[in-house]
C-alpha positions in Angstrom: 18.3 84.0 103.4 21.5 83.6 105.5 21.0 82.0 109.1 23.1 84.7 110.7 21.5 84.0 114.2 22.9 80.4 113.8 26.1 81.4 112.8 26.2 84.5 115.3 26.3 81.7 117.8 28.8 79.3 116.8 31.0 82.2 115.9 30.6 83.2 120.0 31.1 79.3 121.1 34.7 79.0 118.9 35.8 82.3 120.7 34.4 82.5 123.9 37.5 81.7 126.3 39.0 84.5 124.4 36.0 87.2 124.7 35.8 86.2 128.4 39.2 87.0 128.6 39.0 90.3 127.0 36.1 91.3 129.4 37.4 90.0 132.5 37.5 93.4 134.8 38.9 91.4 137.9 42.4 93.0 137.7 40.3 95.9 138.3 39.4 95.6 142.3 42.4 95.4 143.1 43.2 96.3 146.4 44.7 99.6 145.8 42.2 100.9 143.1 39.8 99.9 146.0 41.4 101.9 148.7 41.8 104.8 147.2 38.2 105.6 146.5 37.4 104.9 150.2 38.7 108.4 151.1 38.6 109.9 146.9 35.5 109.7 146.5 33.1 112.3 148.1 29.2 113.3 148.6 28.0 116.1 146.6 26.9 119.2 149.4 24.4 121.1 149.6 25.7 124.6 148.3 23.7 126.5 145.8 26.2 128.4 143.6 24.5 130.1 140.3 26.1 131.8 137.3 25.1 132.5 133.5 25.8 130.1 131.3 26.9 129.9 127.8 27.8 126.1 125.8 29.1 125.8 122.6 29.2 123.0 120.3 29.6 121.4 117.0 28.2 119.2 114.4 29.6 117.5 110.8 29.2 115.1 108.2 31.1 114.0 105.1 29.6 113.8 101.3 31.6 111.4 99.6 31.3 111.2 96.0 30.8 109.0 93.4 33.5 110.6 91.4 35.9 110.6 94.7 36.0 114.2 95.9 34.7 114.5 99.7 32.8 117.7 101.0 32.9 118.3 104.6 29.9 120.3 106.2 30.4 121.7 109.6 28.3 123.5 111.7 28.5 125.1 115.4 26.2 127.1 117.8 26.6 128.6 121.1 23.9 129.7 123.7 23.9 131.4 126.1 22.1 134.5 128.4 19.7 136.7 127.7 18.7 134.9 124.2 22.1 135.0 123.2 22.8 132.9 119.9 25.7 132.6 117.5 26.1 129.9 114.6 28.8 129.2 112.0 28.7 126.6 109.1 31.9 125.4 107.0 32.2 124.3 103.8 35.0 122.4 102.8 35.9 120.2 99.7 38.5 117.7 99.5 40.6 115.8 96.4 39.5 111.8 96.7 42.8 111.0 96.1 43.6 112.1 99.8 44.4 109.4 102.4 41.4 107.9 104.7 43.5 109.5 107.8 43.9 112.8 106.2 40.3 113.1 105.9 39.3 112.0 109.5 43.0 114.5 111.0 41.5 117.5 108.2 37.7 117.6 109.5 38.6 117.0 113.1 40.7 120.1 112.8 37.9 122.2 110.9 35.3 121.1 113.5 37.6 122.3 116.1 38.2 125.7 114.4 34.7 126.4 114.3 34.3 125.4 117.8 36.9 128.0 118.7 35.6 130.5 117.0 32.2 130.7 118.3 33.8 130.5 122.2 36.1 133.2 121.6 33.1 135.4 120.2 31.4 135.2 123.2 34.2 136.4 125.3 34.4 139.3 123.0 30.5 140.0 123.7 29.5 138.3 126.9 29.7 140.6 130.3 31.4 138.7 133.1 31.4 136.9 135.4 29.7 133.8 133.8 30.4 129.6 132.7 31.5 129.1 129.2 30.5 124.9 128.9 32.6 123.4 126.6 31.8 119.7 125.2 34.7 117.3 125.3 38.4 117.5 127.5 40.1 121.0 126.8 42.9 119.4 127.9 43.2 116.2 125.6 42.3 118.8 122.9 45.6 120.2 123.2 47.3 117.1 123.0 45.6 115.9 119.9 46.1 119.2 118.2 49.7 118.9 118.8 49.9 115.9 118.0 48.4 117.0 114.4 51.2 118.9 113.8 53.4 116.2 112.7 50.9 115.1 110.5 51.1 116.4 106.4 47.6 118.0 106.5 48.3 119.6 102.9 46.3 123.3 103.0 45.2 122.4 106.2 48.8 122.0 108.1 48.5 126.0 109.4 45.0 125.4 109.9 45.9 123.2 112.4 48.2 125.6 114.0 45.6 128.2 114.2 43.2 126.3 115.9 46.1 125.8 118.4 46.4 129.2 119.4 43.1 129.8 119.2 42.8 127.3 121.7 45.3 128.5 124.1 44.1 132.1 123.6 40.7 131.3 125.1 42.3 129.5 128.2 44.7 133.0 128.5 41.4 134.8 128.0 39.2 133.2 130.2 41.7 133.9 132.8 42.0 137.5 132.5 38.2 138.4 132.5 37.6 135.9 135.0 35.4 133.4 133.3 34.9 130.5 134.2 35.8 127.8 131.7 35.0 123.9 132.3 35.3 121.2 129.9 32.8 117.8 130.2 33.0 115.1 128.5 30.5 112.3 127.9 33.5 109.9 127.3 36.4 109.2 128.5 39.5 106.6 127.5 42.1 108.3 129.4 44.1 106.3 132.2 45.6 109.4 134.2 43.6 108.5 137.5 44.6 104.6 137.3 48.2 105.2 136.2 48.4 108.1 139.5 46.8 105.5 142.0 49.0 102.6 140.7 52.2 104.7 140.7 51.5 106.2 144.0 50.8 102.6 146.0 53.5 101.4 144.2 51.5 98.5 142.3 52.4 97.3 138.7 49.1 96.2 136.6 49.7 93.0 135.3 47.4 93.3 132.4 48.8 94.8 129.0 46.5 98.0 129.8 45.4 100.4 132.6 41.8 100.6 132.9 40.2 103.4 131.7 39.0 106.2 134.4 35.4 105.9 133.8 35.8 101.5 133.7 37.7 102.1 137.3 35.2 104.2 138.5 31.5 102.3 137.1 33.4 99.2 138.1 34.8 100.3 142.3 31.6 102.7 142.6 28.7 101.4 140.3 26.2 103.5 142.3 27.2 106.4 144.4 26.8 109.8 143.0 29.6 112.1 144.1 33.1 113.2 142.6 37.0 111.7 142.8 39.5 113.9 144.8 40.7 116.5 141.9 44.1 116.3 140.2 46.1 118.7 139.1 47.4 117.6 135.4 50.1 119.3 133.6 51.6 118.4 130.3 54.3 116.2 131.6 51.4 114.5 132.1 48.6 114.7 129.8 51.2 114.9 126.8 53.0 112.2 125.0 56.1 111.9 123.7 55.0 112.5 120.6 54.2 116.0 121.6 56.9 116.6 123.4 59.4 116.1 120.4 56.9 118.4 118.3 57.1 121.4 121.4 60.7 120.8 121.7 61.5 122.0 117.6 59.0 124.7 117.7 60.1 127.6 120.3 57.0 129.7 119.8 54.4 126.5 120.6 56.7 126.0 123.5 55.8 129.6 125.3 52.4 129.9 124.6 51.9 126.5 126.2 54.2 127.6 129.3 51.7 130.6 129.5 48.8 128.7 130.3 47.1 126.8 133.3 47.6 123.7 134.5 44.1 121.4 134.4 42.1 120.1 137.1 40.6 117.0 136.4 38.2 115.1 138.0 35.2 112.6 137.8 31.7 112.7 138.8 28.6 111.1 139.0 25.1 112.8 139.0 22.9 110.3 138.8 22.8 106.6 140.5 24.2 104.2 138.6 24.7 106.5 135.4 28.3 106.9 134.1 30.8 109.5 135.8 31.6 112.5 133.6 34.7 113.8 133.1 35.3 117.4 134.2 38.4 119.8 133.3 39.2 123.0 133.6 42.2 125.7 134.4 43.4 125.5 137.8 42.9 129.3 137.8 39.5 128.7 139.4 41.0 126.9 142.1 43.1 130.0 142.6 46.3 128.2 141.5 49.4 129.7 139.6 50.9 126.2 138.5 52.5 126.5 134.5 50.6 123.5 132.2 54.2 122.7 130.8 56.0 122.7 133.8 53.7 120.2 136.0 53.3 116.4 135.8 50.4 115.8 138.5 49.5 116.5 142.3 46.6 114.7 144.2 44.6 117.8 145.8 42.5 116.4 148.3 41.8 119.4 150.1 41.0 121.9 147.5 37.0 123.4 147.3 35.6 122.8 144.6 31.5 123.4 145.6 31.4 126.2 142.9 32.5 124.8 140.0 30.4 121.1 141.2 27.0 123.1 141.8 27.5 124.8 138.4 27.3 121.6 136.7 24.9 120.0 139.4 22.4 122.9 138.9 22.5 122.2 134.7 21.7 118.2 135.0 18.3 117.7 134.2 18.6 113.7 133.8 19.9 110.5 132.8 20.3 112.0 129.3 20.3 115.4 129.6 23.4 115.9 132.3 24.0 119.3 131.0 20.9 121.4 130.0 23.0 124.2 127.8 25.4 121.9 126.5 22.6 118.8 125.7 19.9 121.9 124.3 23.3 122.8 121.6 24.3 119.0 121.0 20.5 118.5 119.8 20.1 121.8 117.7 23.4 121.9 116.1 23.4 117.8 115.4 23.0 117.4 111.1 21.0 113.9 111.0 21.3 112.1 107.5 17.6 112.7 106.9 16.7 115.5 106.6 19.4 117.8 106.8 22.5 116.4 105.2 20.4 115.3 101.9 18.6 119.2 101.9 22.5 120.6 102.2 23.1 118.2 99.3 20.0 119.4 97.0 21.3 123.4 98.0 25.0 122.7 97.3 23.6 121.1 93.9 21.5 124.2 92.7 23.7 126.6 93.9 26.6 124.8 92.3 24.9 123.7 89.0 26.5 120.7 89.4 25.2 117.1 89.9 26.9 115.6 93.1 26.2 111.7 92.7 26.8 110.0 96.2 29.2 107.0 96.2 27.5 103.5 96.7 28.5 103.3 100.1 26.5 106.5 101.5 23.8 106.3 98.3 22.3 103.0 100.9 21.9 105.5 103.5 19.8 108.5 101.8 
């Protein structure tokens, strides 16, 4: 047997200097970064403000084949008031001879469709005024599924477009019956907040790389529960150019994204010591007018946002659970390897009548 310990260890003693390096944070306090969370960074109040709630989520995994086609199982749910439940599952199946980023751009796109479809079902049904939780950035959503579009997703290329408008047509939505809509995310890579601070003191980062938000924050604040002064994002902003080029050549994408609402984004912490969330939603509910297209960013240190904060404060339940409708969703709609992708395997074969042989690479993990 292989003495991977031993080697594990002399691997870590020939690069060390260069891990260190890769890990040093120290660029990090800088006095700026530091500054600005001494008057950005502010105690949760007391305010009790209560509303239904619904959360939607979804789940996939991939079958890949021994004979090199790939099946793609999705499934969502949403829950919500008075028992309210909706579910959707997808089936897709995909030509092996299609490229390893194909198949990761293709299932992203189908998991976001069904997504979509379940939120916009409960704005046909639900009775306002209620929260509609939805897992991950709405806004960085947009930006991906734009980004998509210059992609050659075969079948799937109008797909993605659909899921666009579907996307934009439950921000529109939302706004008209008065819903309120709020995005959280577990995880966050995005620089907006260190980019804003850096560019507004006037500092240049001498690493190759901004920190992330959530690094600036677990790094300035490690403790403190509390949220970061909100900011007003727009897509000059929160879009690349990428995206920029692709809503430049296609008129119609252009004025549906002018139609819609800027984003607030902000940070917070629940819990000591536990990592900040990341919270978006249309600056509708903050009683602004500002055009998503239109807007780069503005610093809004005086806007109220108790609301929208209690709503999520009232729905943490935990270090694990920090949103009780959208963590309830996450562990219903989740397909584990064992048991439910290997009994959606055994259905697909019998209803099929057709064998459907795993490659070696998944075969280990059944």
């Amino acid at each position: 047997m292989p003495d991977f310990i031993s080697l594990f260890l002399e691997e870590i003693k020939r690069k060390k200097d260069k891990l260190l390096a890769s890990l040093n944070w120290d660029y990090i306090k800088e006095e700026s970064f530091e500054r600005f969370f001494e008057s950005h960074w502010h105690p949760f109040s007391d305010e009790e403000f209560n509303l239904p709630s619904y959360a939607v989520d979804a789940s996939q995994r991939i079958l890949s084949l021994a004979f090199g086609s790939y099946i793609i199982i999705s499934q969502g749910l949403v829950l919500g008031r008075d028992n309210y439940e909706d579910a959707k599952v997808n089936i897709e199946a995909l030509p092996g001879s299609i490229s390893q980023n194909q198949l990761e751009n293709i299932s992203d796109i189908i998991l976001q469709n069904v997504e979509m479809d379940l939120a916009l079902k409960v704005l046909e049904k639900g009775k306002p005024p209620y929260v509609l939780f939805i897992d991950g950035s709405l806004s960085s959503r947009i930006s991906h599924i734009i980004y998509l579009l210059s992609m050659d997703l075969g079948d799937y290329n109008s797909l993605t477009l659909e899921v666009l408008e579907k996307t934009l047509r439950l921000i529109n939505l939302s706004k008209e019956k008065g819903i309120y809509l709020i995005s959280i995310s577990k995880i966050s890579r995005d620089t907006f907040l260190s980019q804003i601070i850096s560019e507004s003191k006037g500092t240049i980062i001498k690493s190759k790389y901004y920190p992330t938000d959530t690094e600036l924050i677990s790094l300035i604040i490690p403790h403190k529960t509390g949220f970061s002064t909100p900011i007003l994002l727009g897509g000059k902003r929160s879009l690349g150019k990428k995206q920029m080029e692709i809503i430049e050549t296609k008129t119609q994408i252009k004025e549906q994204l002018e139609n819609i609402s800027a984003f607030v984004n902000l940070y917070l912490r629940l819990i000591p010591n536990d990592s900040p969330l990341r919270i978006d939603f249309p600056c509708y509910l903050i009683g602004r007018e500002d055009s998503f297209l239109s807007l780069d960013y503005q610093i809004l240190p005086q806007v109220q946002l108790k609301s929208i904060i209690s709503l999520i404060r009232n729905n943490c339940a935990g270090i694990n659970v920090y949103q009780t409708h959208l963590y309830l969703v996450d562990k219903l709609v989740r397909i584990k390897r064992e048991p439910d992708l290997e009994r959606y395997r055994f259905i697909l074969e019998r209803e099929l009548g057709k064998v459907l042989p795993l490659d070696r690479s998944q075969r280990r993990f059944f």
